[in-house]
MIDOSE-1310 file (N, C-alpha, C; in nm, 2 decimals, decimal comma, always signed):
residues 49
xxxx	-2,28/-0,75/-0,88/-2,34/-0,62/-0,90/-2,25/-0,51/-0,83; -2,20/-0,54/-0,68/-2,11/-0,44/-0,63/-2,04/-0,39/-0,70; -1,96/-0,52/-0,79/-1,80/-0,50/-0,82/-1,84/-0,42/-0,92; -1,96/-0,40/-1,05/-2,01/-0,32/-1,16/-2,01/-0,14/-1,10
xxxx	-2,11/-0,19/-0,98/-2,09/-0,05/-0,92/-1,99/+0,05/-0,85; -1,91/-0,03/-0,80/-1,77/+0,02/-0,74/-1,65/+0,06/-0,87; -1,67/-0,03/-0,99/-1,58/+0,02/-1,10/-1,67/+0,17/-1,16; -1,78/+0,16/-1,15/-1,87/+0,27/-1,24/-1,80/+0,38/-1,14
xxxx	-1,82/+0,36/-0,98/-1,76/+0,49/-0,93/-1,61/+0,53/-0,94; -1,55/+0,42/-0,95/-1,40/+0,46/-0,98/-1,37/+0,50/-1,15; -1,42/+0,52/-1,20/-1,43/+0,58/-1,33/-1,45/+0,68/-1,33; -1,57/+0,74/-1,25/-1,64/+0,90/-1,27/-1,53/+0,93/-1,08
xxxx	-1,41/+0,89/-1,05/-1,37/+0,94/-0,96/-1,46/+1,00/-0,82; -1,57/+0,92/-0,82/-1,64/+0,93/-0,70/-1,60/+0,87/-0,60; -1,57/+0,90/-0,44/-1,58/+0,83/-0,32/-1,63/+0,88/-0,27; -1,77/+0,95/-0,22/-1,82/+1,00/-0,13/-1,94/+0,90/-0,10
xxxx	-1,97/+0,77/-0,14/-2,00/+0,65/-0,13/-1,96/+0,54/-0,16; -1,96/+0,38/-0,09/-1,88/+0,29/-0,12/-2,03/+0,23/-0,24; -1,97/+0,12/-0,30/-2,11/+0,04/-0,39/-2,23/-0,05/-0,28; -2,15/-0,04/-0,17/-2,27/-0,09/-0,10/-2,41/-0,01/-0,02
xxxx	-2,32/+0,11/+0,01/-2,40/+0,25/+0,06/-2,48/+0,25/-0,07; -2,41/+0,27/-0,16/-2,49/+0,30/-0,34/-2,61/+0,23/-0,39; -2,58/+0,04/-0,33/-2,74/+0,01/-0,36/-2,79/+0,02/-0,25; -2,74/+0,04/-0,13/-2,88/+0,03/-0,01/-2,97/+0,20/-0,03
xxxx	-2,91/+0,30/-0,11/-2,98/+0,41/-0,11/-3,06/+0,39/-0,25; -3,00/+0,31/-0,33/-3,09/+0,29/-0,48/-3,25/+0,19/-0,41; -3,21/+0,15/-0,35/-3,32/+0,00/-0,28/-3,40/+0,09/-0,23; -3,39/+0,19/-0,14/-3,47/+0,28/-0,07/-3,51/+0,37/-0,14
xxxx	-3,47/+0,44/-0,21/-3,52/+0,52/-0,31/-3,60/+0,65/-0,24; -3,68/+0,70/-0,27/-3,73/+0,84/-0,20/-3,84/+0,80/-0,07; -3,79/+0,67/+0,02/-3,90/+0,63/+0,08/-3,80/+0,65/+0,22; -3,87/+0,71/+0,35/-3,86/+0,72/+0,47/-3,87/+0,57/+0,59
xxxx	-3,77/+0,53/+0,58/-3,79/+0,40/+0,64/-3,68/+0,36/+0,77; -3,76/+0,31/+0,87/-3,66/+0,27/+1,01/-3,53/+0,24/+0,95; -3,45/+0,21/+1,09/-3,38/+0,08/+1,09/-3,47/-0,09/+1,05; -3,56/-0,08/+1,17/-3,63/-0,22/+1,15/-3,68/-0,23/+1,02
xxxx	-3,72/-0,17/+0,95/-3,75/-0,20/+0,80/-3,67/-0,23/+0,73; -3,60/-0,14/+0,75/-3,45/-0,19/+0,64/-3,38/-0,34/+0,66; -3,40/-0,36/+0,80/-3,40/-0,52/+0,86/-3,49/-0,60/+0,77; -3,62/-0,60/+0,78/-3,72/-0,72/+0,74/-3,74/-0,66/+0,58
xxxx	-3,72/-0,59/+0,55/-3,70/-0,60/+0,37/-3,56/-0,63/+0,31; -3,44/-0,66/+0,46/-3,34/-0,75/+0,39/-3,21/-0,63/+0,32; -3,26/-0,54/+0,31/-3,19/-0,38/+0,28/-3,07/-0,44/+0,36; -3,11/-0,41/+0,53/-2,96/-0,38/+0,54/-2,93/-0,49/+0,63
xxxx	-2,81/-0,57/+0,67/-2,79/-0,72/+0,69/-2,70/-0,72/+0,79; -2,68/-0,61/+0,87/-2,56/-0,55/+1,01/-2,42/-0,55/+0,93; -2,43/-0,52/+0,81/-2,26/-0,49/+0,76/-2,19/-0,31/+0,82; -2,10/-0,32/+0,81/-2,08/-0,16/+0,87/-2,03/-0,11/+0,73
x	-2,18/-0,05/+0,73/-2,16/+0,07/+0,61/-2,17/+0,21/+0,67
């Protein structure tokens, strides 16, 4: 799925996000949430985004 979403941005010449920043903000969606949430719903996994 990254690699789908990293070609979709290299197409429309976007970098002002990588495909990983891209789903962790699609996952979150309009919701207000910690660090620790983003932990225990698996969002985010200590990668450096």
């Amino acid at each position: 799925l990254l690699d789908v979403i990293k070609d979709e941005f290299d197409r429309q010449g976007r970098n002002d996000v990588n495909a990983v920043q891209a789903l962790l903000l699609f996952n979150i969606g309009n919701s207000e949430l910690t660090a620790g949430e983003l932990r225990s719903r698996g969002y985010y996994l200590g990668s450096n985004v």
